[in-house]
N, C-alpha and C positions, 0 to 999 in steps of 0.2 A: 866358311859358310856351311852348313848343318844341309844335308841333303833332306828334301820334304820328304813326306813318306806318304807312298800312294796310297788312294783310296781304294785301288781292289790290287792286287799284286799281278804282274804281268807272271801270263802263264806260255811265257818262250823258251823254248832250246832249239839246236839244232837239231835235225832230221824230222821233225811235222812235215804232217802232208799240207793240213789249211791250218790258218792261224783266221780270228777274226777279230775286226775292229771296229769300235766302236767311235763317236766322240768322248764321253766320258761317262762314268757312273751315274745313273737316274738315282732320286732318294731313296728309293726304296731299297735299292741293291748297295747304298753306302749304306743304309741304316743293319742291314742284313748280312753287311758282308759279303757279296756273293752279285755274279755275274746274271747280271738281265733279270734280275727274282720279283719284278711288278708282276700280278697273279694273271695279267691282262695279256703280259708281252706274250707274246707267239713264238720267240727264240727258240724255246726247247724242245714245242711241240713241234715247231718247222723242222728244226733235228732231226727229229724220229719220222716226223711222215714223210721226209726225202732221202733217208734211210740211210743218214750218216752217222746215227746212233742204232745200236739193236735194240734199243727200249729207252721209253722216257724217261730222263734224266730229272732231278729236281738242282733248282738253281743252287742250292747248297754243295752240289755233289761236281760241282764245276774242274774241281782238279781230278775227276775220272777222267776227263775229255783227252788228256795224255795219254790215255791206254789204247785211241784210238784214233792216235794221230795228228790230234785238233789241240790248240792253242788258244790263247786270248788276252787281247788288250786293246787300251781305250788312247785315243789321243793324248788325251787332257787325263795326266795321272794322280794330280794334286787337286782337284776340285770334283765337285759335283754338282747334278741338277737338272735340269733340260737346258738345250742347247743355249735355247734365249738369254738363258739364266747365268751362264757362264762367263765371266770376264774376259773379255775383247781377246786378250794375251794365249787364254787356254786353249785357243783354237788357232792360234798364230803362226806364223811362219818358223818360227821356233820351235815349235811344238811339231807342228809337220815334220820339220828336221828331224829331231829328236825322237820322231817314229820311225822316218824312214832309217837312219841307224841304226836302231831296233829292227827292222824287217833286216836289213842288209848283214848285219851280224848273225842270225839264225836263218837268213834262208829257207823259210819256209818253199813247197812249193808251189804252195797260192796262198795270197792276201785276200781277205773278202771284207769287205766294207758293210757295216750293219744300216746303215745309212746313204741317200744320194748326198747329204748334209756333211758327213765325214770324210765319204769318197772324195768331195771336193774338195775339200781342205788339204790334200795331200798331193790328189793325181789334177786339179785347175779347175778352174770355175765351169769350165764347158764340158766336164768328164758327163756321163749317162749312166745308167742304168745297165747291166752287162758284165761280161769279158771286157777290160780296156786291153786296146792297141799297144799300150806302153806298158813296161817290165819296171818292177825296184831288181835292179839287178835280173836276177834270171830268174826271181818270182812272178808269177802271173798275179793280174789282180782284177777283183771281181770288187763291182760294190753289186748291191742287192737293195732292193725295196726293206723300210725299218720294220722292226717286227715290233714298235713300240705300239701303245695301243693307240698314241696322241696322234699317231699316221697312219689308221687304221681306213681310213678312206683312202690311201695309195697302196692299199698290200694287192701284192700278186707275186704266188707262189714259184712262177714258172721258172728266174730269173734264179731263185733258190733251189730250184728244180736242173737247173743248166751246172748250176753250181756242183753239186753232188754227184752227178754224170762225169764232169772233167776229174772231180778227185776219184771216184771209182775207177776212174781209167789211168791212174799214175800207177 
């Protein structure tokens, strides 16, 4: 059987500081090629104003994030869309798996969740917003409020803010 080929390419090795993850590619970032690229999301801009980038990034420019430490991928590596939109499977306990193997082979030394949506999917249904209690292995793991704009009535910076703090401190 013929291995799918993802929609954005997982941007993992060993020795990153943070790695982040998504659920899967939104249309506009399939259609573009390129990690979080809706003109709306706050991903990039949250980067730079928590000062884990030294200057705004454009979503095209996503394989810089290497030079500084930083990582990226999505759950769901074969589809796209918003979460709703996703077939049952792309979010599934397989696909969990299949991340957390991904984390566990690269070691990062945090995971951060772009979503409470994704976080879930991986660390249980009852995970929160935060630093979690629980390790993939001896990574720490952060989900974070979505920087989509469709969850733009739950953004709060601070949680992104806490985030940045712990990686400045490795």
């Amino acid at each position: 059987m013929a291995k799918e080929k993802h929609i954005l390419p997982d941007r993992l090795r060993p020795g990153l500081k943070l790695v982040f993850c998504g659920t899967a590619a939104g249309r506009v970032s399939a259609l573009q090629q390129a990690y979080y690229a809706h003109s709306q999301n706050k991903f990039w801009k949250t980067l730079h104003a928590v000062g884990l980038t030294p200057r705004l990034f454009a979503p095209q420019e996503y394989e810089l994030l290497w030079d500084h430490g930083i990582g990226l991928t999505d759950i769901a590596k074969n589809v796209y869309g918003m979460d709703h939109q996703l077939p049952r499977e792309a979010l599934a306990g397989d696909a969990a798996a299949a991340l957390r193997a991904r984390v566990l082979k690269v070691q990062p030394a945090i995971l951060a969740f772009t979503s409470l949506n994704a976080g879930r999917k991986v660390m249980g249904p009852r995970a929160i917003a935060g630093e979690q209690a629980a390790k993939l292995g001896e990574t720490r793991v952060f989900i974070l409020p979505s920087p989509s704009p469709l969850a733009a009535n739950h953004w709060d910076i601070v949680p992104w803010q806490m985030l940045a703090k712990a990686v400045k401190a490795l």
